[in-house]
C-alpha positions as CSV (number, residue, x, y, z in Angstrom):
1,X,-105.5,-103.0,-22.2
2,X,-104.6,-99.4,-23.1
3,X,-102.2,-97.6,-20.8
4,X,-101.4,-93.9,-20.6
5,X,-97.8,-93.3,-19.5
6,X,-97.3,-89.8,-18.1
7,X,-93.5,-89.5,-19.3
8,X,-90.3,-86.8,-18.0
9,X,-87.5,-86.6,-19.3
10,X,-84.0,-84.2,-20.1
11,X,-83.7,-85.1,-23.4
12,X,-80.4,-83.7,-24.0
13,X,-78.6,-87.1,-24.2
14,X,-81.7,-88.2,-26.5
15,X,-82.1,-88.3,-30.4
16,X,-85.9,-87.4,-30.1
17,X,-88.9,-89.1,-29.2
18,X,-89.1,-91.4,-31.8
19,X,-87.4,-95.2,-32.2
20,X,-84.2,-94.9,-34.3
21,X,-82.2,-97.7,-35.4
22,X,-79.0,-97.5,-33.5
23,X,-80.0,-94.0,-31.9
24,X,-80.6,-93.7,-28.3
25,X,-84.6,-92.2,-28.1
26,X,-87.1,-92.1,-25.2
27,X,-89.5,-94.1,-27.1
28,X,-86.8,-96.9,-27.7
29,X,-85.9,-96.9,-24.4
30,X,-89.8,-97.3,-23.1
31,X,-90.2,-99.8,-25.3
32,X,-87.1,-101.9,-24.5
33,X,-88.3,-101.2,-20.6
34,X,-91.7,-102.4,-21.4
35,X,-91.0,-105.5,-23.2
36,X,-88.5,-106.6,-20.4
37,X,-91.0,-106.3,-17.7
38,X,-93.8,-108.3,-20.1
39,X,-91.6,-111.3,-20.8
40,X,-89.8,-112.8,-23.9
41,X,-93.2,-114.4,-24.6
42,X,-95.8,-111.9,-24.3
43,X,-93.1,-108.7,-25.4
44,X,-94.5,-108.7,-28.6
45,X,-97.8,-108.2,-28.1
46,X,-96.7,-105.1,-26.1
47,X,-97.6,-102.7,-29.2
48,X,-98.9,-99.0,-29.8
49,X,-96.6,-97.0,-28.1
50,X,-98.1,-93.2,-29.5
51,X,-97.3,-89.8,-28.4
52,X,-98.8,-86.8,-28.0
53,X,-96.2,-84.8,-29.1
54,X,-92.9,-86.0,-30.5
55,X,-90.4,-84.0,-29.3
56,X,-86.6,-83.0,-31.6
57,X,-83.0,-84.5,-30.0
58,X,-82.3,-82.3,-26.8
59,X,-85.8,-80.4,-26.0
60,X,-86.7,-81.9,-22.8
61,X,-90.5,-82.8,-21.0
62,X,-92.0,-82.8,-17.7
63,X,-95.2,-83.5,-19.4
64,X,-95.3,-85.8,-21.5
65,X,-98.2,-87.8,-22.4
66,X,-98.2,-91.4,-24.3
67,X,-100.4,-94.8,-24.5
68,X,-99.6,-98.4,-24.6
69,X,-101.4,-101.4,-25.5
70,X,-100.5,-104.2,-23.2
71,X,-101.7,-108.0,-23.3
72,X,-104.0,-108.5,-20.5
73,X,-102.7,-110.8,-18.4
74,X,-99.6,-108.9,-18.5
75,X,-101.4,-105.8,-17.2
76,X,-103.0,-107.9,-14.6
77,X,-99.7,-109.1,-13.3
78,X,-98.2,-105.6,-13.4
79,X,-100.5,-102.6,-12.9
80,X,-99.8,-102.5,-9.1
81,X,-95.9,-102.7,-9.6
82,X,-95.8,-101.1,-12.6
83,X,-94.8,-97.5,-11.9
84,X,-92.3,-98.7,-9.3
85,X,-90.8,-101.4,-11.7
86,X,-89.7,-98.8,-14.1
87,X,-88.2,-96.3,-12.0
88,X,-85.9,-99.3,-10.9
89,X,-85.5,-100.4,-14.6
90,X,-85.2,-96.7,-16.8
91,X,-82.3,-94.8,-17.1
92,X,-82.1,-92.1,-14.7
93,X,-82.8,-89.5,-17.4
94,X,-86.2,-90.5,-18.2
95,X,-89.6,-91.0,-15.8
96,X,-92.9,-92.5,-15.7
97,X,-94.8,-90.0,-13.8
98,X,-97.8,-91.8,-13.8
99,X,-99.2,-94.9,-14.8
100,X,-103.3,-95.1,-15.5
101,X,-105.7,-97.5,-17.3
102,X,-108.2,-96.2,-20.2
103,X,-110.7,-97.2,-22.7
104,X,-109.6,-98.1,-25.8
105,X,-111.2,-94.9,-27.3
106,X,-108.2,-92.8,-26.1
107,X,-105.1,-92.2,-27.9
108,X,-102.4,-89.9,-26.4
109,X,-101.8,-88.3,-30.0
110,X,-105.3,-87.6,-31.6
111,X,-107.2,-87.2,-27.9
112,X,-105.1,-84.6,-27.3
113,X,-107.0,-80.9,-27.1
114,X,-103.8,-79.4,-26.4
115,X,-99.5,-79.0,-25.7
116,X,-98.2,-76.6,-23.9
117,X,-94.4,-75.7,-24.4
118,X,-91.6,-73.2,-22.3
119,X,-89.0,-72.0,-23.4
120,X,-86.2,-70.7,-21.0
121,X,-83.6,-68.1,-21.9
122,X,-81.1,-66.0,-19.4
123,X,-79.6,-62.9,-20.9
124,X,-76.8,-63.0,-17.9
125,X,-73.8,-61.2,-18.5
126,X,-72.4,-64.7,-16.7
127,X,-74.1,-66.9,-19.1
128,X,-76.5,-70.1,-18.0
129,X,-75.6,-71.1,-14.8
130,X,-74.3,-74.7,-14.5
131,X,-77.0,-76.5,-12.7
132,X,-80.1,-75.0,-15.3
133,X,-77.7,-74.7,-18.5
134,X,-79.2,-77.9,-20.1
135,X,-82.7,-76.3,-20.0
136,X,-81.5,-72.5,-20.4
137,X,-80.5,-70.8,-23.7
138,X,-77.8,-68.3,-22.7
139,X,-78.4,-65.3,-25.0
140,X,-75.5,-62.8,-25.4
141,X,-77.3,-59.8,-25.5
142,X,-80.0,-57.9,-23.2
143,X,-83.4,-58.7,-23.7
144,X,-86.7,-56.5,-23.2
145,X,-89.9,-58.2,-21.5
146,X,-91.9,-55.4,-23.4
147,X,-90.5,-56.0,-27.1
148,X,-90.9,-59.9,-26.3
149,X,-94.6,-59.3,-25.7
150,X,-95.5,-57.2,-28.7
151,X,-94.1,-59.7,-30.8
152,X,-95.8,-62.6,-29.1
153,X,-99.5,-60.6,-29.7
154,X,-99.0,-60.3,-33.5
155,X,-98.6,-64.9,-33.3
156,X,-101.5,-65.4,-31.3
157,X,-104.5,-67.2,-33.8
158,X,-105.0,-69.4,-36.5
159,X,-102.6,-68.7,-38.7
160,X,-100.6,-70.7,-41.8
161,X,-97.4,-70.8,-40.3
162,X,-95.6,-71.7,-43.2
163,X,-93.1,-69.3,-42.9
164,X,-91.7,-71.4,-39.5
165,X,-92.6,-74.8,-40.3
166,X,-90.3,-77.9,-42.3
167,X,-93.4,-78.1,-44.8
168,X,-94.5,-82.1,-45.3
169,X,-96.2,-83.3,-48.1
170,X,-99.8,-83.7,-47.6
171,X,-99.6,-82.2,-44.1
172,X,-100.9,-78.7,-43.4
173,X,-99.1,-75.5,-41.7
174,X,-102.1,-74.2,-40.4
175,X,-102.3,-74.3,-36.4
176,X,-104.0,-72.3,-33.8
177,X,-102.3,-71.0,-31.3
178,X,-104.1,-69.8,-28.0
179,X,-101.5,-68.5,-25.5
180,X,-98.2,-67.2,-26.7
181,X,-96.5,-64.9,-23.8
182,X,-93.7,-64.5,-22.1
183,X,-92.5,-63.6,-18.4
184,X,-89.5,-62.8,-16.6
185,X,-89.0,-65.1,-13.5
186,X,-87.4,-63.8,-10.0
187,X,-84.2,-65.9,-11.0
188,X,-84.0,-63.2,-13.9
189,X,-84.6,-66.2,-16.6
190,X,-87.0,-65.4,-19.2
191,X,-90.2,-67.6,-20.2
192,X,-91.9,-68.0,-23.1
193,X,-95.2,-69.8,-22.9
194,X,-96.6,-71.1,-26.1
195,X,-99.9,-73.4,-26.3
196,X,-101.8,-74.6,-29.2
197,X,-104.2,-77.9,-30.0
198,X,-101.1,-78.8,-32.6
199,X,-97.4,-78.1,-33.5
200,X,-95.3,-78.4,-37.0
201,X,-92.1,-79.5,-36.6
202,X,-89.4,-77.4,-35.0
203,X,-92.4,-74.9,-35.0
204,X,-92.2,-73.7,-31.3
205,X,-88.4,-73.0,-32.0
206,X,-88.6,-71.1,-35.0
207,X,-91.1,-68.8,-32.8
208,X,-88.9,-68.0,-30.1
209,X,-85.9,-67.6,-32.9
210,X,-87.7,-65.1,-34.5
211,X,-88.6,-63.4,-31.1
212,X,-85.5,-63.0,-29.5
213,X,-84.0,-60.5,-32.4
214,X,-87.0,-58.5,-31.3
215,X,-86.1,-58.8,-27.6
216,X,-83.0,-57.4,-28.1
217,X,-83.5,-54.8,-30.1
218,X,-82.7,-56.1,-33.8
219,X,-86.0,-56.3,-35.2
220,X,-89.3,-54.4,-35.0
221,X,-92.1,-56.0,-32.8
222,X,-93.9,-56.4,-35.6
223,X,-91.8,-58.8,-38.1
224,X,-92.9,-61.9,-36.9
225,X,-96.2,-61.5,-37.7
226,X,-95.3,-60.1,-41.4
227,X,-93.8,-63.5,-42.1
228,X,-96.9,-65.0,-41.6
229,X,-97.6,-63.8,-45.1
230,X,-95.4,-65.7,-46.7
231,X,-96.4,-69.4,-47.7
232,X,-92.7,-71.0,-47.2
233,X,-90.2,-71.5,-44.7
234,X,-88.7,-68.3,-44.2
235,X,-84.8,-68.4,-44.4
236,X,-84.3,-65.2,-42.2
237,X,-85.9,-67.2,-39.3
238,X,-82.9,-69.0,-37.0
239,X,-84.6,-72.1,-35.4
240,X,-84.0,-71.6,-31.6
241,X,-81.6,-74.4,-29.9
242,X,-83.3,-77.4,-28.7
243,X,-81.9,-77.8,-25.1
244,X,-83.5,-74.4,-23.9
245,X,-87.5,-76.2,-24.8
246,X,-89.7,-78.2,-22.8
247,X,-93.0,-79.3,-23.2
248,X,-94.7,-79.2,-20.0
249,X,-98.2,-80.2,-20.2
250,X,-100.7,-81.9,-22.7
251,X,-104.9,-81.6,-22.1
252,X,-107.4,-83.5,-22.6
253,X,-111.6,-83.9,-22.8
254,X,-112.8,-84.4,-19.2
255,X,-115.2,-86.8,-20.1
256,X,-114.0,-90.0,-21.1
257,X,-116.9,-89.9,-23.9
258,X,-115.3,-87.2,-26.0
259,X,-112.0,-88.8,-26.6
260,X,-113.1,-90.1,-29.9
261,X,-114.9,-87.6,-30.9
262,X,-111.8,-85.2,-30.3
263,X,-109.5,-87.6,-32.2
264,X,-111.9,-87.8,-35.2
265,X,-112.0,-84.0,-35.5
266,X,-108.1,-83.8,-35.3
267,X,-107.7,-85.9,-37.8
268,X,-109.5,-83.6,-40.2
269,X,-107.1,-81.8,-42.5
270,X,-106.7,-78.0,-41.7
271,X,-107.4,-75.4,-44.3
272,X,-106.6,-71.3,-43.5
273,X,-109.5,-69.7,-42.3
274,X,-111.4,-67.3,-44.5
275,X,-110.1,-63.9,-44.7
């Protein structure tokens, strides 16, 4: 039986998403959670566990998506428990949100038509305060909604983002991005909102990084969007810190139908549009 897992988590006491030998992740932690509640004889066939997005050490979620394949006799005995059995059983730094059942046609990675990130930075004289500083980057110098926009305008697209993505082999850096904005809340913090169907690594980071020199007055509104020229990591962009993202939400097709479809067409390698 496939599972989706609506996950949160602060992920600043985490080494990422994914299982690493003698590291503490939020996927090794589901999994160790899940294979308790299944039982030393069906734990193994408690396999699958894919994410829509897997997040760096320290950048948090309240949105998280995943799946799960689960024996079905051991979904049987737990789907009416389960969302109660592992708020008892997780750590307190990670939740299950939600817990539903789905055809086999859907996976939590491929499915997916979009993430949607935020970013949150304070430009307080005072700093972060303590209660948000493990979600808020404290920047040192004053920040300008209006130079934050600009810059934001010149990102929004398909674009090859080379210039702020760690480049894999046989992977592409081209991504579309359909909302990139930012807004200052009451509390004063500042938000950057960044959406696309797909992220490169550390991608969303390297975005704000090159913003917030533009925010405070050290570079045009205009240079991100030069660097989109260039076909390699730039080495004037500094990667934002981790602790002030969080990916908030991840869409999907309404109709249960379209879930394969959509994860055939992701799976199709991206080239740069024409022109």
């Amino acid at each position: 039986m496939r599972v989706r897992l609506d996950v949160s988590y602060d992920g600043g006491d985490f080494s990422g998403w994914a299982a690493q030998p003698d590291r503490r992740t939020v996927a090794g932690v589901l999994m160790e959670t899940l294979h308790r509640l299944a039982g030393p004889d069906r734990a193994e066939q408690v396999t699958g566990l894919t994410v829509a997005g897997r997040t760096d050490a320290g950048v948090h979620a309240t949105g998280q998506v995943c799946h799960v394949d689960l024996p079905d006799d051991v979904w049987a005995r737990l789907s009416a428990t389960l969302l109660r059995r592992l708020a008892t059983l997780l750590p307190p730094d990670v939740r299950v949100l939600a817990v539903t059942e789905m055809p086999p046609e859907f996976d939590a990675r491929f499915s997916a038509l979009a993430r949607r990130y935020e970013y949150r930075v304070t430009d307080a004289p005072c700093g972060a305060e303590p209660l948000r500083r493990r979600e808020t980057l404290a920047w040192p110098r004053p920040l300008e909604l209006d130079r934050l926009t600009a810059a934001a305008a010149g990102l929004v697209g398909e674009h090859d983002f080379a210039a702020y993505c760690k480049r894999k082999e046989h992977a592409t850096t081209v991504r579309a991005i359909t909302r990139l904005d930012w807004r200052r809340d009451p509390d004063g913090i500042l938000v950057a909102t960044v959406e696309a169907d797909a992220f490169c690594q550390a991608m969303v980071r390297s975005l704000v990084g090159a913003m917030l020199p533009v925010g405070d007055g050290r570079r045009p509104p205009e240079w991100p969007a030069s660097l989109l020229r260039l076909r390699e990591r730039s080495s004037e962009v500094t990667v934002a810190p981790a602790h002030g993202l969080t990916l908030v939400a991840v869409s999907y097709p309404e109709d249960a139908a379209a879930y394969a479809r959509r994860a055939d067409l992701t799976r199709q390698l991206r080239t740069p549009a024409a022109g």
